[in-house]
C-alpha positions in Angstrom: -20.2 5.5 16.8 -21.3 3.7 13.4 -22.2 -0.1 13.8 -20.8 -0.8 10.3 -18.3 -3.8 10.6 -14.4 -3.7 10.0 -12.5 -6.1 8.7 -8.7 -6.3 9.3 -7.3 -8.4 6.5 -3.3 -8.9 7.5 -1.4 -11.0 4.8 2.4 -12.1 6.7 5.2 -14.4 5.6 8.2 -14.6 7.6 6.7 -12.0 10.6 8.0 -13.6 13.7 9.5 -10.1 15.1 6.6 -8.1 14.1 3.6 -10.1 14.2 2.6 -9.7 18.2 3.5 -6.4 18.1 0.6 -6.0 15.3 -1.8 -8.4 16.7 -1.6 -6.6 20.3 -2.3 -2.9 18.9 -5.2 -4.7 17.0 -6.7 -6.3 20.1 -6.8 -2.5 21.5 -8.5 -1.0 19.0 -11.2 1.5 20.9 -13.8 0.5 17.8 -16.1 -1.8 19.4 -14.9 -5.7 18.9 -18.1 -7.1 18.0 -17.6 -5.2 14.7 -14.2 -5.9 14.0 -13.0 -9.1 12.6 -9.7 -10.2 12.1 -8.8 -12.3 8.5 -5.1 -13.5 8.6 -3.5 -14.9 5.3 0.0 -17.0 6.8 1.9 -16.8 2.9 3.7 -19.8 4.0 6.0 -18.8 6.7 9.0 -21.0 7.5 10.0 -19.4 10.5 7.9 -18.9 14.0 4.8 -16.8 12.7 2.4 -19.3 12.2 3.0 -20.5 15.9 3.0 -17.1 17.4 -0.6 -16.6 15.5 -2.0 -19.4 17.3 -0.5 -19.2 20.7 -2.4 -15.3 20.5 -5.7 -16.5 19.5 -5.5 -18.7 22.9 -5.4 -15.6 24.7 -8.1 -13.5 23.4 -11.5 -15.1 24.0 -14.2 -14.5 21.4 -12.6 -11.8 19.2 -13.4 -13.3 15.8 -10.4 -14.3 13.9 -10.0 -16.5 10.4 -7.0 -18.0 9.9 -5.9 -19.2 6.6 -2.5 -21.1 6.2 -1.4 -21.3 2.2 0.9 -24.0 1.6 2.4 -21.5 -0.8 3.2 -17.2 -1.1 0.4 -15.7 -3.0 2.6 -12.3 -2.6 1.2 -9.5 -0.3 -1.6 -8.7 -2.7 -2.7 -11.5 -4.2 -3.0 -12.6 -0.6 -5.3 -9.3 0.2 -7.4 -10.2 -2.4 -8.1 -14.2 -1.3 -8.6 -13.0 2.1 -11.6 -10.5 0.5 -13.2 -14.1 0.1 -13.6 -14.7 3.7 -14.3 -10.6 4.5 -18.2 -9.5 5.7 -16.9 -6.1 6.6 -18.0 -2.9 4.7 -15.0 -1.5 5.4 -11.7 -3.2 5.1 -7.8 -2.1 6.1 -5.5 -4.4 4.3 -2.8 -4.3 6.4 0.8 -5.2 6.8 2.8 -7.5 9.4 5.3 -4.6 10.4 2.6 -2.1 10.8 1.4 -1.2 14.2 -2.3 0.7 14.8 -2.7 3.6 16.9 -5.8 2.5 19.6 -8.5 5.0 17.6 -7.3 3.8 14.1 -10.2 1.7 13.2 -12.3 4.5 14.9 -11.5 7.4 13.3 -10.9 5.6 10.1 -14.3 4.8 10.1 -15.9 7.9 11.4 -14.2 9.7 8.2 -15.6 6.9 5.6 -19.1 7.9 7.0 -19.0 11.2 6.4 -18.6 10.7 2.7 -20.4 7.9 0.3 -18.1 8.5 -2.5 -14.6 8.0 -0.3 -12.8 4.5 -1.8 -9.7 4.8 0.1 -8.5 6.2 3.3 -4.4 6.8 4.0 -3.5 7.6 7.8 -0.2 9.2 8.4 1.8 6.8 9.5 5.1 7.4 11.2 8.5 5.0 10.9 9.3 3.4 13.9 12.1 0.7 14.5 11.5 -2.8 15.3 14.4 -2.7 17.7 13.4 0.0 20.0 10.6 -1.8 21.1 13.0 -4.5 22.8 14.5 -1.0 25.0 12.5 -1.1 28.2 10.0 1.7 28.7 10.5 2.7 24.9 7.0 3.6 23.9 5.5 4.5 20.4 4.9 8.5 20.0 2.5 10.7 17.6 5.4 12.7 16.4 8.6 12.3 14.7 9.7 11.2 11.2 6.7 10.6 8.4 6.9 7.3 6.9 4.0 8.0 4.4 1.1 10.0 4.2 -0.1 8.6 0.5 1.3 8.7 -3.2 2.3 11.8 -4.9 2.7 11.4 -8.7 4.9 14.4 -10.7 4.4 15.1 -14.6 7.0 12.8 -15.1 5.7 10.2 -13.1 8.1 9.5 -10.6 5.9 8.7 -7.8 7.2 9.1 -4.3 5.7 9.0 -0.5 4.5 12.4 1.0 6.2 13.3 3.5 8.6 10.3 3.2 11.3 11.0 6.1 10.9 14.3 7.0 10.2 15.4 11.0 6.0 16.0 11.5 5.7 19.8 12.6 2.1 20.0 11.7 2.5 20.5 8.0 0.7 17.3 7.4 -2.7 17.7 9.4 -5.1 18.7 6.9 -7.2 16.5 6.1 -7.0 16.1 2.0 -7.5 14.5 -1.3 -4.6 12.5 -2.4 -3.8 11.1 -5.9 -3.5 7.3 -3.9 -3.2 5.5 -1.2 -0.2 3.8 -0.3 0.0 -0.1 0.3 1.1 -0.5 4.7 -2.3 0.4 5.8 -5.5 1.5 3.5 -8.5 1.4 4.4 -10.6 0.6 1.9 -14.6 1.0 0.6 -15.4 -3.0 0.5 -18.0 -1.1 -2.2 -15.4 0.6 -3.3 -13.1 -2.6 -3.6 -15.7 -4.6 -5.8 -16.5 -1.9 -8.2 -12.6 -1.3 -9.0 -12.3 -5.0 -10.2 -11.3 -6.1 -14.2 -13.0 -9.0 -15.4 -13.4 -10.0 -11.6 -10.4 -9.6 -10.9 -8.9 -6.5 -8.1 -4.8 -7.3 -8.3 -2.8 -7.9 -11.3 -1.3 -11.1 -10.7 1.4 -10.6 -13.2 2.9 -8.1 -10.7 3.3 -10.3 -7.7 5.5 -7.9 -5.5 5.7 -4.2 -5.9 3.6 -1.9 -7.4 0.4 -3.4 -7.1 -1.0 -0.7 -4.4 -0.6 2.2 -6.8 -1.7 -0.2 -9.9 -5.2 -0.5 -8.2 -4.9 2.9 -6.6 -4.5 4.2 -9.8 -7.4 2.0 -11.0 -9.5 3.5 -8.4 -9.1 7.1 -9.3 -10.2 6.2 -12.8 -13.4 4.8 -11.8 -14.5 8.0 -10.2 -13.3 7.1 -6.3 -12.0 9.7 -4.1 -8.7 8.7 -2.3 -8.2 10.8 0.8 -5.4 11.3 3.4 -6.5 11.7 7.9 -4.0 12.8 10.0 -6.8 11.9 13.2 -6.4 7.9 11.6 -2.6 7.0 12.7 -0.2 4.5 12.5 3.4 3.7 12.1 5.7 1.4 10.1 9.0 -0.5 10.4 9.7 0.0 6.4 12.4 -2.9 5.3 13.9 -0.5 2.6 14.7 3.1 2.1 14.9 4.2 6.2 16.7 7.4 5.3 15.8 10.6 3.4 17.4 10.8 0.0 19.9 14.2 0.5 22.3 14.2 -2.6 22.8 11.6 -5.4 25.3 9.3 -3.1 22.1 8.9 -1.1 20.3 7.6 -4.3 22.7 5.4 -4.6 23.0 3.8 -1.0 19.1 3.9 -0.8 18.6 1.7 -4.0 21.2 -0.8 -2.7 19.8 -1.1 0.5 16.9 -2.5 -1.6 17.1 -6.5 -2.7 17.7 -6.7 -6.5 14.3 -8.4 -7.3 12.6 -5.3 -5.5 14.6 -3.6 -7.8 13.9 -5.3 -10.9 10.0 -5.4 -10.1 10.1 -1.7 -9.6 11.4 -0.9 -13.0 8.6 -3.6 -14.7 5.8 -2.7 -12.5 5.5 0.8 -12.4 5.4 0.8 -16.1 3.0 -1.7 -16.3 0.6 0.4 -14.5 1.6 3.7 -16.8 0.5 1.5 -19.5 -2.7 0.1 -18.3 -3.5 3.3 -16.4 -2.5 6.3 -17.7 -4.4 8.7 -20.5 -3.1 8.8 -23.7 -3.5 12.5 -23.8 -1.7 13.1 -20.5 1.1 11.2 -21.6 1.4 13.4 -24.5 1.4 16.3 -22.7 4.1 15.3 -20.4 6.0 13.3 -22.7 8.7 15.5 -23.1 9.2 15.1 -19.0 8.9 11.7 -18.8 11.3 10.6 -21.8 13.7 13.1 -19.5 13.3 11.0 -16.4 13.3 7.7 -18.0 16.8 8.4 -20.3 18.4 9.6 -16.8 16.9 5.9 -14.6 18.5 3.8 -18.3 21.5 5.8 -18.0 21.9 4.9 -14.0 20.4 1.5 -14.3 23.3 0.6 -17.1 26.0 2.0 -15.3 25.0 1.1 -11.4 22.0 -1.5 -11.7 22.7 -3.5 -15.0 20.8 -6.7 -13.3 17.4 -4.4 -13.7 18.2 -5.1 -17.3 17.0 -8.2 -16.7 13.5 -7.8 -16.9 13.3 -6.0 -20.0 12.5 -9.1 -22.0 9.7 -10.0 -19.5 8.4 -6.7 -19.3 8.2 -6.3 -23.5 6.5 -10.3 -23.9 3.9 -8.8 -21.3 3.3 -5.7 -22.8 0.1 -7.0 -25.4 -1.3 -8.6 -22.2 -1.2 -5.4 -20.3 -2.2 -3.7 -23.5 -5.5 -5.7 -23.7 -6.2 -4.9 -19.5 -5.9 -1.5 -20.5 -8.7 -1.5 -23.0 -10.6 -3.1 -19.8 -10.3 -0.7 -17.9 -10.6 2.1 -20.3 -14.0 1.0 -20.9 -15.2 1.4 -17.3 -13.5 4.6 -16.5 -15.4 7.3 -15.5 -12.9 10.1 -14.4 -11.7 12.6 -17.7 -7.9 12.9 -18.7 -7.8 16.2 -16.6 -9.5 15.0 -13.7 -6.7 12.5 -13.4 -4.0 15.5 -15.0 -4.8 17.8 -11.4 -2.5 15.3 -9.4 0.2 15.7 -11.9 2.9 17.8 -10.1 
């Protein structure tokens, strides 16, 4: 087993119902504890979470745990990228308060990142679970059922959706694989990996606050030359707030979206553009333009007639749009990948 260290950076606000749940399957990790520590960002939680945080670290002994209450919400990754500033780990899973690790997680998350100098990010397929079925007595988590994620796929259009997203695990996802990026519940990162994919010393955007940030700097990391890669062997699973159901017909579409709180919504629309414009290759664009001016007139047309609050953020999103101009030409200058390096993940 590899005696690098592993650090478990969780960022919560508002996790009362999930948060022993995720501190209990980190206390069982099989990696050994010596060489796992535990960084905890509290975003400013008004209900039990901070409480329940240190009522656990009474109970565990000497498992090394920094706790950091902010007397404000940084946002989830903001808060992942404070918490780098108390991390000593060479590998670090930025995780999330309604996540909950399999025992070999860390394990086999680690074995993997060994075997290959040049991974940056690992996704493990993580299944959905319900916070309310742990409350059922004898109700146990499985390796089996519906997928929650198993990392980012990006089409020629650029819709960008979860693999796997909903559909029942019959083996179809256990190859082990290069993915286009790692999705935000549970990466494990490269802490090399981590510093080398900061702008200006800077990893997150902090103009995106809430939404989009995990593919902004997964994107990011393809560009510097980083290999993102999906394990079946690293597991987990994941109460996901929005979108619980697979999307069947267009009344689905509809139902999902508003399931999801408007804000989501609105930082969806802004966000994910952002990061075509800071990220993507002029060239690729062109090449798919036709395909993504298809997809975005349909999402105006639906947004206007269903969703006319996403409106909302068009002025924010054009006054920002020299700012992310100029992050672009950052990045641009660093990147390492070519245009059809990045074009192979295009579905």
């Amino acid at each position: 087993m590899s005696s690098k260290m592993a650090s478990i950076n969780l960022v919560v606000f508002n996790g009362e119902k999930y948060i022993r749940h995720c501190l209990d399957a980190i206390l069982a990790q099989t990696y050994p504890h010596e060489l796992i520590e535990l960084n905890i960002l509290d975003n400013n939680s008004t209900d039990a979470t901070k409480q329940i945080i240190e009522n656990w670290k009474l109970k565990i002994g000497n498992f090394k745990i920094t706790f950091i209450k902010s007397n404000f919400n940084h946002g989830v990754w903001p808060g992942q990228e404070e918490l780098l500033k108390y991390t000593n780990g060479e590998y670090v899973l930025c995780l999330s308060v309604d996540v909950i690790l399999d025992r070999d997680f860390i394990a086999n998350a680690v074995k993997r990142m060994e075997s290959d100098e040049k991974i940056g990010a690992l996704q493990p397929k993580i299944y959905k679970f319900d916070i309310r079925d742990l409350e059922i007595e004898n109700w146990k988590l499985r390796i089996g059922g519906a997928i929650d994620t198993c990392g980012f796929k990006i089409f020629r259009s650029r819709r960008i959706v979860n693999i796997g997203h909903g559909q029942e695990d019959t083996g179809q996802f256990n190859r082990y694989q290069e993915i286009f990026g790692v999705e935000g519940a549970a990466p494990l990162f490269r802490r090399e990996a981590l510093e080398d994919t900061k702008v200006n010393g800077e990893l997150i955007d902090k103009d995106f606050f809430w939404y989009g940030d995990d593919l902004d700097l997964a994107w990011r990391m393809r560009l510097f030359g980083w290999k993102e890669v999906f394990d079946p062997e690293v597991i987990a699973w994941h109460d996901r707030q929005t979108t619980k159901t697979l999307r069947k017909s267009f009344g689905d579409f509809v139902k999902i979206r508003r399931s999801i709180p408007i804000k989501k919504r609105r930082l969806e629309w802004r966000n994910i553009r952002w990061t075509l414009i800071k990220n993507d290759y002029i060239i690729n664009t062109l090449r798919d333009l036709l395909a993504m001016l298809d997809r975005e007139i349909q999402m105006v047309g639906y947004i206007i007639f269903f969703e006319p609050e996403v409106l909302l953020e068009i002025p924010r999103f054009l006054i920002m749009v020299p700012k992310m101009l100029a992050r672009r030409r950052e990045i641009m200058k660093r990147a390492t990948a070519k245009p059809e390096d990045i074009r192979k993940w295009f579905n």
